[in-house]
PLY file of the C-alpha trace (Angstrom):
ply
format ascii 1.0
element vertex 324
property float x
property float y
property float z
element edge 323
property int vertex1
property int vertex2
end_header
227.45 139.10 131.64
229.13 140.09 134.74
230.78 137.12 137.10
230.12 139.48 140.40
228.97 137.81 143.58
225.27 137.16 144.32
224.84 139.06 147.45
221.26 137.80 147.72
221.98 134.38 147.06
225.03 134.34 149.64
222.68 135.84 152.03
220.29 133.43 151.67
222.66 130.86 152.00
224.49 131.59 155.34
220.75 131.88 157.06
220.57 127.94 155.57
224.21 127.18 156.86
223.36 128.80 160.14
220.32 127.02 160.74
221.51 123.83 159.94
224.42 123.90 162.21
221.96 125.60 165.61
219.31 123.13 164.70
221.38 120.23 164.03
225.41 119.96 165.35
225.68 122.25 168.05
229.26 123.92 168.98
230.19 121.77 171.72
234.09 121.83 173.27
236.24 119.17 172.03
238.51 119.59 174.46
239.62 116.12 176.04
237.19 114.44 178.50
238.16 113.80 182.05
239.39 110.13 181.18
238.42 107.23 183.20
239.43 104.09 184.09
235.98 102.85 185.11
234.11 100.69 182.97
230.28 99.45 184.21
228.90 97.26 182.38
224.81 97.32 181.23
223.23 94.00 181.05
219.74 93.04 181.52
218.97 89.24 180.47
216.17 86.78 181.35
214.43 83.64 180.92
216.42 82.25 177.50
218.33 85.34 177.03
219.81 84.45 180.56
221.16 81.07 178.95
222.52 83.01 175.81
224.31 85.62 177.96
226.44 82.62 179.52
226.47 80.48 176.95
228.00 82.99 173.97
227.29 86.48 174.77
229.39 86.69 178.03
232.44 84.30 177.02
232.62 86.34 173.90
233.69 89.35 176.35
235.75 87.67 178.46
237.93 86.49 175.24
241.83 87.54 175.62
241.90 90.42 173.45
238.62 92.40 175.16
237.88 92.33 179.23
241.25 90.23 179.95
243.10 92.87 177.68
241.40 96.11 179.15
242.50 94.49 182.92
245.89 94.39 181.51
246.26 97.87 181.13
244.32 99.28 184.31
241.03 99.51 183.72
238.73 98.95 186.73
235.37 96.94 185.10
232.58 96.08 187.09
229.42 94.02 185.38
226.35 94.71 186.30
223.81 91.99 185.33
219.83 92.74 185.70
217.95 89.52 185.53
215.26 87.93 187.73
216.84 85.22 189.42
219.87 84.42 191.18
223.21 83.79 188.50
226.59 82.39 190.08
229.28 83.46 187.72
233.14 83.04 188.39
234.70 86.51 187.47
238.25 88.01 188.06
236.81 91.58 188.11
233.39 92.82 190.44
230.10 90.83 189.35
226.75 93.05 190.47
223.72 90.39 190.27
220.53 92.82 190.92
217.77 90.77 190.77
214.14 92.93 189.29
210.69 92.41 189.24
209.32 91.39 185.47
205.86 91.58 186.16
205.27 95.44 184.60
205.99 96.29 181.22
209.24 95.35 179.78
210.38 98.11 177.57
209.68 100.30 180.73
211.29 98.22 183.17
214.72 98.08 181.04
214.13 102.12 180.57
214.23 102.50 184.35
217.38 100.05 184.55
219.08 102.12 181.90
218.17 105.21 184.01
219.67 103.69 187.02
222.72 102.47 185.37
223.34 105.69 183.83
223.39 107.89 187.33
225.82 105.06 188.82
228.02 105.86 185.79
228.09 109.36 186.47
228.22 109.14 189.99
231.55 107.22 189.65
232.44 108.66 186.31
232.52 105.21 184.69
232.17 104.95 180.67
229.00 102.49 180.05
229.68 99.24 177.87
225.95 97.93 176.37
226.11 93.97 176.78
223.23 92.68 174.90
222.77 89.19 176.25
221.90 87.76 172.08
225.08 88.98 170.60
228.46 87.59 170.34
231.68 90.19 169.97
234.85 89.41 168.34
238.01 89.51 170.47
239.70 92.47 170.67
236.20 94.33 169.62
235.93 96.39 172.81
239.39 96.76 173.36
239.29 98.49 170.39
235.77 100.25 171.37
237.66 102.01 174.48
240.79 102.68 172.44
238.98 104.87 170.00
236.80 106.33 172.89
239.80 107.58 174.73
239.80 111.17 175.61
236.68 111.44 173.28
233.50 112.67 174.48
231.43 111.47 171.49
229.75 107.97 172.26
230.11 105.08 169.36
227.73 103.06 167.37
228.72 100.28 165.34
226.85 98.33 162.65
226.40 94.71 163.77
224.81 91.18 161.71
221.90 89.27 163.06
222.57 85.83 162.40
219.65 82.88 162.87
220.54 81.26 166.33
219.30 77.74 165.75
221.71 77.31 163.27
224.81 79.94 164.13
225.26 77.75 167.33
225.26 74.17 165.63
228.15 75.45 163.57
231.42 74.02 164.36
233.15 76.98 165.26
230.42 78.54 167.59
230.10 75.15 169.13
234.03 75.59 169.92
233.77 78.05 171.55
231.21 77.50 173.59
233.45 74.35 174.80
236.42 77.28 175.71
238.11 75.34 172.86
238.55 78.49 170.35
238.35 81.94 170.64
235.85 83.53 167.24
237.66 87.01 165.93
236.12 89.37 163.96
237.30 88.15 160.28
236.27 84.74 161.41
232.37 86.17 162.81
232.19 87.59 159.23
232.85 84.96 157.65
230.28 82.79 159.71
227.74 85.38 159.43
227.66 85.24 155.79
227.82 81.56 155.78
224.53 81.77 158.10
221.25 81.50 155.85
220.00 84.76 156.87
222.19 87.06 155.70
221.98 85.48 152.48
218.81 87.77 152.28
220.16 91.42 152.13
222.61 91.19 148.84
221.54 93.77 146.76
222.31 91.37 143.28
219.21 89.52 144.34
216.05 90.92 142.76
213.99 89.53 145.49
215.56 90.42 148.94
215.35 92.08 152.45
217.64 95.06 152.46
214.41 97.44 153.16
214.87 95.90 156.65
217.98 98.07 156.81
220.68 96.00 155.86
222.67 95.88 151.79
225.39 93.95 151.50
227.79 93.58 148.19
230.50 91.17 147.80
233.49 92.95 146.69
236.54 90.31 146.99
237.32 87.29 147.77
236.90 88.07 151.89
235.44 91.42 151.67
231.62 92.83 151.61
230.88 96.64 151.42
227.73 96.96 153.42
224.62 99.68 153.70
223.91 99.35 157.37
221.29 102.07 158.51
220.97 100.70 161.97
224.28 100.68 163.59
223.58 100.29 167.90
225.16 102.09 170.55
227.96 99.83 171.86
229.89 102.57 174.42
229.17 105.90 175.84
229.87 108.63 178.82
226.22 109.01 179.79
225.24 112.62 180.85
222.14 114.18 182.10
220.37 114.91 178.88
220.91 111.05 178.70
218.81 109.84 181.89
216.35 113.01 180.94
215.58 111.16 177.42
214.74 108.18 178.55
212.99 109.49 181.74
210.71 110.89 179.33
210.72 107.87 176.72
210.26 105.33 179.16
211.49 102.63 176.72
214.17 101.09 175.89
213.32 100.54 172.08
214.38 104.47 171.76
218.18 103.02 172.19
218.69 102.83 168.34
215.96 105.05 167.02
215.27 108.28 168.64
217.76 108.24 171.27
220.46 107.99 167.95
218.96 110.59 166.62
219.41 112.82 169.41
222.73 112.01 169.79
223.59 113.15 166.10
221.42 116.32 166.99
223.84 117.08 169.76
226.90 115.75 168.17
227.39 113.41 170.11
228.10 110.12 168.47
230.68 108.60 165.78
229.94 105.64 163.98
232.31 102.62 163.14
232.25 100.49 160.23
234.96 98.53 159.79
234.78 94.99 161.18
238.45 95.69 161.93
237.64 97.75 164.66
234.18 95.89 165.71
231.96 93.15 165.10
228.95 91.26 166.45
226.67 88.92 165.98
223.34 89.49 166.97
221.21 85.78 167.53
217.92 85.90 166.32
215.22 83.72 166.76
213.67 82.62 163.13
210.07 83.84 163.77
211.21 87.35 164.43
212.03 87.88 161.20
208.65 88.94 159.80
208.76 90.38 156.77
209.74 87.89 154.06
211.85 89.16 151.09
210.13 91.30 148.28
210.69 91.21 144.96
211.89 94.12 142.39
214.61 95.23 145.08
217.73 94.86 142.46
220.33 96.85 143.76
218.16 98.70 146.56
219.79 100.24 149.75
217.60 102.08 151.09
215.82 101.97 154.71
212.11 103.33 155.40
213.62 104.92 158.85
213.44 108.86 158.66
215.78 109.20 161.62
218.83 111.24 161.02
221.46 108.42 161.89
219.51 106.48 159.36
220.12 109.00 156.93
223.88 109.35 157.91
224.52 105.85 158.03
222.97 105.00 154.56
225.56 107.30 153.05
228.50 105.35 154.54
229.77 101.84 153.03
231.08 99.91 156.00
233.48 97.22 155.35
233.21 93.57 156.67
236.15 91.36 156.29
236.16 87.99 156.48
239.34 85.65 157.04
0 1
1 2
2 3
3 4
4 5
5 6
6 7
7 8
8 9
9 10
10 11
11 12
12 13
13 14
14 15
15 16
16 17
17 18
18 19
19 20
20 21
21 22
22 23
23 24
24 25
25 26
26 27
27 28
28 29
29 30
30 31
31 32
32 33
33 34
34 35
35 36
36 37
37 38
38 39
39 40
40 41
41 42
42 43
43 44
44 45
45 46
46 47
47 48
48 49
49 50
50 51
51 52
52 53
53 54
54 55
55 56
56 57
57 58
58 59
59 60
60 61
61 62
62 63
63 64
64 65
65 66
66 67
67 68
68 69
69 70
70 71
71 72
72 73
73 74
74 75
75 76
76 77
77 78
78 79
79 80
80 81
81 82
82 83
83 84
84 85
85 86
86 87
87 88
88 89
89 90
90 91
91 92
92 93
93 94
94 95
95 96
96 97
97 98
98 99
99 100
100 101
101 102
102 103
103 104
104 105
105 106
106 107
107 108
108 109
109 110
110 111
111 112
112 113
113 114
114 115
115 116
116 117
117 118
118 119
119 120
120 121
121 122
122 123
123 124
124 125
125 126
126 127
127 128
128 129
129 130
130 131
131 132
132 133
133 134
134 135
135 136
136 137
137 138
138 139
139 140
140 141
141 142
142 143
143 144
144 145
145 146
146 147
147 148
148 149
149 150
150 151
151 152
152 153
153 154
154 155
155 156
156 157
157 158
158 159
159 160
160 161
161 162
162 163
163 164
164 165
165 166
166 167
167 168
168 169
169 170
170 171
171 172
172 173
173 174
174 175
175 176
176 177
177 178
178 179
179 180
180 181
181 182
182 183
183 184
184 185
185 186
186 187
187 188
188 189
189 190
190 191
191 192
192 193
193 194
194 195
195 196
196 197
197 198
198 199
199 200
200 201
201 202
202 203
203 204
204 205
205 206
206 207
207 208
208 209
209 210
210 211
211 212
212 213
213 214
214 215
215 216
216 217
217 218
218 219
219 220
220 221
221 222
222 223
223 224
224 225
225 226
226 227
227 228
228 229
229 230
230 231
231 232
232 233
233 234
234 235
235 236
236 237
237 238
238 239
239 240
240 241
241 242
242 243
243 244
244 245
245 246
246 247
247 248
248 249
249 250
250 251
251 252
252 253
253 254
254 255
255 256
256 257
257 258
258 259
259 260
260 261
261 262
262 263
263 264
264 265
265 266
266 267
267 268
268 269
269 270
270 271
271 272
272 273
273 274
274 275
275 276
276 277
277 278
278 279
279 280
280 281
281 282
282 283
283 284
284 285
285 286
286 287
287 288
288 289
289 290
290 291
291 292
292 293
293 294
294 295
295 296
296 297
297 298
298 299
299 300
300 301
301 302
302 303
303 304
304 305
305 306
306 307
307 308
308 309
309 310
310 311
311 312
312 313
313 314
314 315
315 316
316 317
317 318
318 319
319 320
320 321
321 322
322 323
């Protein structure tokens, strides 16, 4: 038998290679990005979500180690909060209150906002900080977020935990810091997060559980959890034009972590973090939007019904959450 080389095979294989990487992770110039010291913040909030936003989502921002530190060292951050009604807020940086018409469809609506926020971003050459009004962010979380983005053009996704609200805010610590009394970091959000009933649902060593939804969690030692997350959310990004042209076309802002994502690792344009080191939130969720109940014969299952490609990535990866 001779050990040549399979010219046929090789062939066959470089047409593979080169398809993958023209269909899939274009060659794009990785050259540092113009850095900026603009930061604009995206945040549309209403009715409840309004009362969230200034209640947990907002203060979690303005802890000492994320908006306070960024200030520190020169960065020019300007929030720009979509709602419906007028919102008084005392700020030591630029507060934007635009107040929108409700009364079309909402996915739409925040599509067009997005849109909007995106060409002031690139107008001013501002990177874009999402501020979902139902999550809470450990300190030093988006410090960290425009550390890593530095003279990156990629933008970054992290995984996050949804957490039940009625009880995550009747829990000593969350009420704490609603009172300005303590600030929550990201070993301590863990920690509460896992202590919150509805996580309880996605460890794999349960036979009957809810990590279909997206979410497999193991415990691994005494404060640490290796976890499947298939959904991790944009959290920062340098928008461009193929950016406002998506959504333009989309016309809703549920595309933000499906589609959208997708595209992003089509054009190589996204990293992903998992360590809560780096980042963590809390996303609040109201009990009756958790639908599905758990199913049974799901020992050890992490996989996620999503065909999108970050799903795909992200269910290869084992973030790590550590608690304190």
């Amino acid at each position: 038998m001779k050990w040549g080389i399979d010219r046929t095979a090789n062939k066959f294989e470089k047409k593979q290679y080169d398809y993958f990487l023209c269909n899939y992770f274009p060659k794009i110039d990785r050259r540092p990005v113009k850095e900026s010291d603009k930061i604009y913040i995206f945040c549309p909030a209403w009715g409840e979500y309004l009362d969230w936003l200034t209640s947990y989502s907002l203060p979690s921002v303005l802890q000492s180690g994320n908006i306070p530190k960024l200030l520190e060292e020169g960065y020019k951050i300007e929030l720009y909060l979509y709602t419906d009604k007028k919102v008084e807020l005392e700020l030591d940086f630029p507060l934007h209150v635009k107040i929108i018409d409700t009364s079309r469809k909402l996915n739409e609506i925040l599509a067009s906002l997005l849109i909007r926020h995106m060409q002031l971003c690139m107008e001013h050459n501002a990177i874009l900080l999402s501020l979902p009004p139902d999550s809470i962010i450990g300190n030093y979380s988006w410090y960290n977020l425009v550390k890593l983005s530095e003279h990156k053009p990629e933008a970054i996704a992290a995984a996050h935990a949804r957490v039940l609200i009625n009880d995550f805010i009747k829990v000593k610590e969350v009420e704490d810091f609603k009172d300005g009394k303590v600030e929550l970091s990201n070993p301590v959000l863990v920690r509460l997060a896992f202590e919150n009933p509805f996580l309880d649902r996605v460890f794999d060593h349960n036979d009957e559980n809810n990590t279909f939804q997206g979410i497999a969690a193991r415990q691994i030692g005494e404060n640490l959890y290796s976890v499947v997350h298939n959904l991790p959310s944009i959290c920062l990004f340098r928008p461009q034009q193929e950016d406002i042209t998506f959504f333009e076309e989309a016309r809703a802002l549920s595309m933000w972590d499906r589609a959208w994502t997708h595209f992003l690792v089509q054009r190589d344009r996204v990293k992903f973090v998992g360590s809560s080191d780096f980042y963590f939130c809390t996303e609040l969720t109201r009990a009756e939007a958790t639908k599905s109940p758990p199913r049974k014969n799901l020992l050890y299952n992490d996989k996620y019904i999503g065909n999108f490609l970050h799903n795909q990535i992200c269910n290869k990866i084992y973030c790590s959450w550590r608690a304190e």
